[in-house]
C-alpha positions as CSV (number, residue, x, y, z in Angstrom):
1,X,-18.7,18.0,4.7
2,X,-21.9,19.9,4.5
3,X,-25.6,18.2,5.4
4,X,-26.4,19.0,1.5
5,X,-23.8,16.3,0.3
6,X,-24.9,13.2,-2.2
7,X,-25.6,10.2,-0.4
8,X,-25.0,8.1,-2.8
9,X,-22.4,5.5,-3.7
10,X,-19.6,7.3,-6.1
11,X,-18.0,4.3,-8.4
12,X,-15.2,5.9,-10.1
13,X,-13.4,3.0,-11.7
14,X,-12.2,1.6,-8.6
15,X,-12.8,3.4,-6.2
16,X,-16.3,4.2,-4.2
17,X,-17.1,6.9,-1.6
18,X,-20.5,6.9,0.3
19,X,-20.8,10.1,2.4
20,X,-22.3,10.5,5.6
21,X,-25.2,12.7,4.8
22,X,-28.5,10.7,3.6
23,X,-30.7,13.6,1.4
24,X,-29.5,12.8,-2.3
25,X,-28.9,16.6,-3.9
26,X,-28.9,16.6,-7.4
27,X,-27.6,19.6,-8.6
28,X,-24.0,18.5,-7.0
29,X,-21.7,18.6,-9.7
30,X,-19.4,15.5,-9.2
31,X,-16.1,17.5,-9.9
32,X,-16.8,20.5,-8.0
33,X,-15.5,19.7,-4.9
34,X,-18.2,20.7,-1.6
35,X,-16.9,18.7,1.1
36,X,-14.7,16.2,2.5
37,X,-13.8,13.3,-0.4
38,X,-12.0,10.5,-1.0
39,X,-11.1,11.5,-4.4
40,X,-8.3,8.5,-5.7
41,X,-6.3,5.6,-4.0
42,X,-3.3,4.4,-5.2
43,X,-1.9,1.0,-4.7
44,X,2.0,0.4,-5.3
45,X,2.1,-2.3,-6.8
46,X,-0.9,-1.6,-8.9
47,X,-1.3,-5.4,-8.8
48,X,-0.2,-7.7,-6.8
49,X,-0.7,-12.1,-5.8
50,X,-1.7,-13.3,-2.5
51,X,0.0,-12.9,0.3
52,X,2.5,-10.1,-1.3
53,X,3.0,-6.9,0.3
54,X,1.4,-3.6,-0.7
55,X,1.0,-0.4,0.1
56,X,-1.9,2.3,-0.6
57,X,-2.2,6.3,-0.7
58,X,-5.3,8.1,0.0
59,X,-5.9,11.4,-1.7
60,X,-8.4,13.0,0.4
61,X,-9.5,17.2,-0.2
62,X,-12.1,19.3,0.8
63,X,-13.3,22.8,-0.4
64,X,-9.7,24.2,1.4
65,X,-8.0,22.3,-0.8
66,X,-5.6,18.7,0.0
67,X,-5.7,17.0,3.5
68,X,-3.1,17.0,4.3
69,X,-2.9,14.1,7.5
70,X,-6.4,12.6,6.8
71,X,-7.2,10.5,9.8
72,X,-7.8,7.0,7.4
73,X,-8.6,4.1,9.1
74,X,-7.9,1.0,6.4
75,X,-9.0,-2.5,6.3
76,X,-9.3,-5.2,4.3
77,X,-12.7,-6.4,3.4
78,X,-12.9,-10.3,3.3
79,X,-16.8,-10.5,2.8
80,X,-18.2,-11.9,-0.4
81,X,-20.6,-9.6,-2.9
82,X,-24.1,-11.6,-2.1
83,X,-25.7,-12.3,-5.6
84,X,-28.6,-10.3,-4.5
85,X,-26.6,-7.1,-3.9
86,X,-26.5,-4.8,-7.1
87,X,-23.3,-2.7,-6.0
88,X,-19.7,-3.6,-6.5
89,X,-18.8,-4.9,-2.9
90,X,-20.9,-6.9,0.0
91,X,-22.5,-3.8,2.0
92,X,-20.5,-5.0,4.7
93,X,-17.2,-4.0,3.6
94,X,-18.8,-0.3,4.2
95,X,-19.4,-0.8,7.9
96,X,-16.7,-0.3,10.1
97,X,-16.6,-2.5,12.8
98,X,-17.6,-5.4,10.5
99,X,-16.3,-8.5,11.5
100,X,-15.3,-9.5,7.7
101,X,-12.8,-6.4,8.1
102,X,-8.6,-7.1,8.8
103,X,-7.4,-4.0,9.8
104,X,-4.8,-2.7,7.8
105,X,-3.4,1.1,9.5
106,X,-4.4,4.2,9.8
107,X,-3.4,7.5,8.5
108,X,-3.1,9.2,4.8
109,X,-0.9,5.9,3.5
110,X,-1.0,2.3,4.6
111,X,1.0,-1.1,4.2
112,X,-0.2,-4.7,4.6
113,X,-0.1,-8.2,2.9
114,X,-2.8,-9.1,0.5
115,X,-5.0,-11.6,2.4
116,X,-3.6,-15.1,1.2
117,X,-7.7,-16.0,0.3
118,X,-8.1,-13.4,-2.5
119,X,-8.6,-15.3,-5.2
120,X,-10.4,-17.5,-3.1
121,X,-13.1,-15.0,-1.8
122,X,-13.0,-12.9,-5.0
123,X,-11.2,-14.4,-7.8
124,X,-10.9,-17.9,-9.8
125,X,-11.1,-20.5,-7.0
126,X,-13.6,-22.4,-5.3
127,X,-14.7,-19.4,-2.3
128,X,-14.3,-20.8,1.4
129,X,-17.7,-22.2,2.9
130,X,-18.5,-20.4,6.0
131,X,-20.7,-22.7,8.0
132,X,-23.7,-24.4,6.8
133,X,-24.1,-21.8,4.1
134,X,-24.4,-22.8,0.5
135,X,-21.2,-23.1,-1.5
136,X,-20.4,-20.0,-3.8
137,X,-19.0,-20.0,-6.9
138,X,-16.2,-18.5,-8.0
139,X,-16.1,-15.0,-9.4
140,X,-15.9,-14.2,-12.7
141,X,-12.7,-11.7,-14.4
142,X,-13.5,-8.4,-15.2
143,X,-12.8,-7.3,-19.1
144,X,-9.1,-7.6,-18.3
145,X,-9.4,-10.4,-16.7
146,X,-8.5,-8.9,-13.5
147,X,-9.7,-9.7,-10.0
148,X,-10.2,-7.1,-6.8
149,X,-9.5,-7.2,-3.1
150,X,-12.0,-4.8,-1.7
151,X,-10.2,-2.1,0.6
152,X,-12.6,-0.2,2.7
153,X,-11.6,3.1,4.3
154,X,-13.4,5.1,6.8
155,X,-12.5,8.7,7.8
156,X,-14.0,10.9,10.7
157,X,-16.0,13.6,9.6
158,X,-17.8,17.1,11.2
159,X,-21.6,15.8,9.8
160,X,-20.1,11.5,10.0
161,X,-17.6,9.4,8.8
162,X,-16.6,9.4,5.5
163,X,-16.8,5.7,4.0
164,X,-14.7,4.7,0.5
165,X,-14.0,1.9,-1.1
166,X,-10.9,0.6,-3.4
167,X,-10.5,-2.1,-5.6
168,X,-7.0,-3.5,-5.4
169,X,-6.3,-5.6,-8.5
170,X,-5.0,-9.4,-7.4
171,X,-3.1,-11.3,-9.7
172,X,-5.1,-15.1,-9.8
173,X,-3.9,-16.2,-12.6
174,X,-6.2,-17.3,-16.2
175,X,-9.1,-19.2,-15.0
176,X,-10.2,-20.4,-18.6
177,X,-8.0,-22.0,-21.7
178,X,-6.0,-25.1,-22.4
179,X,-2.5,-25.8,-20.5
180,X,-0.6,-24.8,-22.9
181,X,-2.7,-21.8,-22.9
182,X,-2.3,-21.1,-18.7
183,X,1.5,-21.8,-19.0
184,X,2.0,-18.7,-21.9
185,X,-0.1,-16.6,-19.6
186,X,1.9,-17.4,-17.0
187,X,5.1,-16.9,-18.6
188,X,4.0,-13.6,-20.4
189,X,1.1,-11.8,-18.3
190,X,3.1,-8.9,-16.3
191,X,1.6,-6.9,-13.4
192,X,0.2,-4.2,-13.9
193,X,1.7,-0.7,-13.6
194,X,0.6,2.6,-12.3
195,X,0.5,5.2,-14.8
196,X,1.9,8.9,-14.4
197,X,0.5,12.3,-15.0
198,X,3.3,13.8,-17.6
199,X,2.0,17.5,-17.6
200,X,-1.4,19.2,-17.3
201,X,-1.2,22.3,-20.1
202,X,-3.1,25.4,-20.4
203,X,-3.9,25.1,-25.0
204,X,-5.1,28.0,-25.2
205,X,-2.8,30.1,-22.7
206,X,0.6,29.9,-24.9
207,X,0.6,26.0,-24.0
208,X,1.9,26.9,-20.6
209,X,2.5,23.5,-18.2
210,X,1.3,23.8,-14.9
211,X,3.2,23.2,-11.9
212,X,2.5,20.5,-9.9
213,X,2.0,20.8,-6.0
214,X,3.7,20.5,-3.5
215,X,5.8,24.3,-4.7
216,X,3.4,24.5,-7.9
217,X,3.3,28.5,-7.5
218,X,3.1,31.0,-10.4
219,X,0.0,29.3,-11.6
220,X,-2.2,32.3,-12.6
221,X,-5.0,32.5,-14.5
222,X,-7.5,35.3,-15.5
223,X,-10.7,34.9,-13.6
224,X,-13.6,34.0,-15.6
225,X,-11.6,32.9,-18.2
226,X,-11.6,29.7,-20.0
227,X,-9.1,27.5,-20.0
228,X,-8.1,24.0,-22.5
229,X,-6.4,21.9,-20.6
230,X,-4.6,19.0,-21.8
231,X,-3.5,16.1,-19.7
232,X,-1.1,14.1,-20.8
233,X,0.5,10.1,-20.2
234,X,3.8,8.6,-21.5
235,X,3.3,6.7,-24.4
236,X,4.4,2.8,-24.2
237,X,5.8,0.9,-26.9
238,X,2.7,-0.6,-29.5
239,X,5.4,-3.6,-30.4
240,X,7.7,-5.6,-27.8
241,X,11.3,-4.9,-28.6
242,X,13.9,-6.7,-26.7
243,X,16.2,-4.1,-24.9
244,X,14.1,-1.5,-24.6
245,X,13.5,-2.0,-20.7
246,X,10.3,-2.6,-20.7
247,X,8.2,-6.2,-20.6
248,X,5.8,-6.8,-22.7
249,X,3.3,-9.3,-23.3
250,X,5.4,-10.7,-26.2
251,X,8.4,-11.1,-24.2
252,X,9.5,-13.8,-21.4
253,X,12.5,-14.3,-19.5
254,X,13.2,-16.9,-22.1
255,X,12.6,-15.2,-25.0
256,X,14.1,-11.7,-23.7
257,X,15.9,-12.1,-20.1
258,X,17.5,-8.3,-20.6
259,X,13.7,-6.7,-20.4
260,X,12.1,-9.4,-18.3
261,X,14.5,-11.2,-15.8
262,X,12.8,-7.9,-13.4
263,X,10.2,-6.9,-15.2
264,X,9.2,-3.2,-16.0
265,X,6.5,-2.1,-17.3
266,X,5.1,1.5,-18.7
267,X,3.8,4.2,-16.9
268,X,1.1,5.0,-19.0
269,X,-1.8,2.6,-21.8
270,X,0.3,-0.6,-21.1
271,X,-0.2,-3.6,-23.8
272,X,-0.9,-6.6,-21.8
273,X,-2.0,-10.3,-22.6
274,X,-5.7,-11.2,-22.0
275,X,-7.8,-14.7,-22.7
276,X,-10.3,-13.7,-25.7
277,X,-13.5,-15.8,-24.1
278,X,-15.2,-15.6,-27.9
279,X,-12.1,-17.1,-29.5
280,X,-11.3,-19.2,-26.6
281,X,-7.3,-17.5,-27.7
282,X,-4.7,-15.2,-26.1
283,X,-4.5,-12.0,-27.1
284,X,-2.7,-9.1,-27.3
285,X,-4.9,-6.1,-25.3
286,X,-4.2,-2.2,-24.4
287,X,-5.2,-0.3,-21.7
288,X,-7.4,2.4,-22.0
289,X,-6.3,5.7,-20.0
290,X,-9.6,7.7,-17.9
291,X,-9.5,10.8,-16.3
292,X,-11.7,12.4,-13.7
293,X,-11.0,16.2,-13.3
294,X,-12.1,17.8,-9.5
295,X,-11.5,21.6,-8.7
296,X,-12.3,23.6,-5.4
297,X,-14.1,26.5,-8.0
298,X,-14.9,26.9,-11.0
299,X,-16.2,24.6,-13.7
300,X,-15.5,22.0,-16.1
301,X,-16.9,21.1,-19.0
302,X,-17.0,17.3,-18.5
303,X,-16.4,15.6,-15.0
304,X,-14.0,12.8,-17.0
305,X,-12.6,12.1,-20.2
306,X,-10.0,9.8,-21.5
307,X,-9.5,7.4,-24.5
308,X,-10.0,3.8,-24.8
309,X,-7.5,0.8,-25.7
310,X,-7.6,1.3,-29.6
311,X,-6.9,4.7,-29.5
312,X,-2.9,5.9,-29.3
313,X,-3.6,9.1,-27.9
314,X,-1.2,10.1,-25.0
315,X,-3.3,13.1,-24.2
316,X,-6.8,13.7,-23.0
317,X,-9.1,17.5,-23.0
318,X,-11.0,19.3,-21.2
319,X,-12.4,22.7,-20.5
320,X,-12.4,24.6,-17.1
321,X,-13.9,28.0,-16.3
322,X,-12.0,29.8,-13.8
323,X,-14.2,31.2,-11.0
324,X,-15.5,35.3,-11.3
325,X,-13.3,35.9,-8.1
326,X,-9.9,36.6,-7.5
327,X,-8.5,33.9,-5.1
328,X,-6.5,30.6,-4.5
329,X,-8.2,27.3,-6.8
330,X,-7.4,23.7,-6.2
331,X,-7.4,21.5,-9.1
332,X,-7.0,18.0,-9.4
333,X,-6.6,15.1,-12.4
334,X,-6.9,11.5,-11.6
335,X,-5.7,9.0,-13.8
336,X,-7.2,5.4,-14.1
337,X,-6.2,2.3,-16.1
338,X,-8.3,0.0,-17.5
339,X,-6.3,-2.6,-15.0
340,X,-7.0,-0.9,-11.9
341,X,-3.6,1.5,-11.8
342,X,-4.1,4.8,-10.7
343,X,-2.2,8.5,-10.5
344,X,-3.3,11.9,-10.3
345,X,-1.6,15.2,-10.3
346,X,-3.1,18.3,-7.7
347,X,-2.3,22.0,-8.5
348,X,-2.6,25.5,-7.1
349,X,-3.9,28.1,-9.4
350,X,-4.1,31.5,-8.5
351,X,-7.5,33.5,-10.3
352,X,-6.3,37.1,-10.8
């Protein structure tokens, strides 16, 4: 990582990275990739309740391309976001060492149990009182009505560590409505599911689909040429119908034990139930799908793109430049659910 890289906090819909380097440069181009970066985590499950077990996957890259053994150190951050503090997390979750910080393992993936206090310390319920501190209050659901177990990661690095954050969704349940209304949720609100990259395809270069790393060769492209690329998602059913192996928020055990009794759900905009705060109803809600495009040369037009939840789309554009020189590329699309699921697809392309 080179002394010239941002110092800033990178919030890219779940997941923040704060260099080591303090001298902001701002002619960095976020998806040009110039040093050492936490670029996506995955959790599987994508959403999980207290005290389950999960496991997490850390892309990390640099100008060379994917890392491939990143030394990640993991940890669960149990420290509350003061009210005072503008950022997404408690600034202690980005200190390693902190004591509010339950080691998780090290290395490019690791597997814990989600802290049985999540939806104490950042969900629903009434937060712990440490102390003679002043009793919190709960924490309110994001648009989704999701909640988020900070994960902090810190990796070593030639100019300091590299520090990254994750946001691991946490299934708390529905904090407002009737009980008639928490007992459908219950029944029909399914966890989340990461989404998957289908294909990445060059429009304007006879629609050829890139192959994915690892043994994505045969990817050439002219230099200085640009490229359309289109990134594209399953599509999930827009109605529930029982049999189709998947769950949807219209379906129970009781009303469809073939889809349900082990739930699936779609790898790509997932309908899922949500409370309506300004009908005080349950509702029927779809994800929204965004992408974040990174490359080791070369240029993009836009740094991310995507579609939102009314739009059906199973596809998303973009246009990259190839670089003047002939030479090896890295290229990377990150997928992002409006819930907090996440999936990218990383490619070797060969300017010639």
């Amino acid at each position: 990582m080179t002394p010239a890289v941002i110092a800033r906090r990178l919030a890219l819909a779940g997941l923040a990275a704060l260099p080591a380097a303090c001298k902001p440069d701002l002619d960095e181009t976020v998806s040009l990739i110039t040093g050492a970066r936490v670029l996506a985590v995955q959790a599987v499950p994508a959403e999980g309740a207290p005290s389950s077990s999960a496991s997490y996957t850390a892309l990390v890259v640099d100008p060379d391309g994917p890392v491939t053994s990143p030394a990640v150190t993991w940890d669960f951050c149990d420290a509350r976001n003061p009210l005072a503090n503008l950022g997404p997390v408690s600034p202690e979750c980005l200190e390693q060492g902190d004591p509010n910080l339950v080691p998780l393992g090290s290395g490019p993936q690791a597997s814990g149990v989600i802290p049985a206090i999540a939806c104490r310390q950042f969900g629903p319920e009434v937060p712990q009182v440490v102390g003679n501190a002043t009793p919190g209050r709960p924490v309110d659901p994001d648009s989704t009505g999701g909640y988020y177990q900070p994960v902090s990661l810190f990796i070593p690095g030639a100019s300091g560590p590299v520090t990254a954050l994750y946001q691991s969704r946490v299934s708390c349940g529905l904090a407002e409505g009737s009980s008639d209304q928490v007992n459908e949720y219950l029944a029909q609100y399914h966890f989340n599911v990461n989404p998957t990259v289908a294909s990445l395809v060059m429009v304007n270069l006879g629609g050829a689909a890139l192959a994915m790393d690892p043994g994505g060769g045969g990817n050439t492209v002219p230099v200085g040429q640009s490229i359309d690329l289109e990134v594209a998602w399953p599509a999930c059913p827009l109605t529930d119908t029982c049999g189709d192996g998947i769950c949807g928020p219209d379906e129970s055990i009781a009303s469809c034990a073939a889809d349900c009794t082990t739930p699936q759900g779609c790898s790509g905009a997932e309908r899922y139930l949500n409370f309506d705060l300004p009908s005080q109803s349950l509702v029927d809600a779809r994800e929204g799908i965004h992408v974040s495009w990174f490359a080791t040369g070369g240029s993009f037009s836009l740094d991310r793109t995507g579609v939102d939840g009314s739009d059906t789309t199973t596809t998303s554009d973009n246009t990259w430049t190839a670089p003047a020189q002939a030479g090896p590329v890295h290229l990377w699309v990150v997928l992002r659910d409006d819930r907090g699921g996440t999936a990218w697809g990383a490619y070797t392309l060969q300017a010639q």
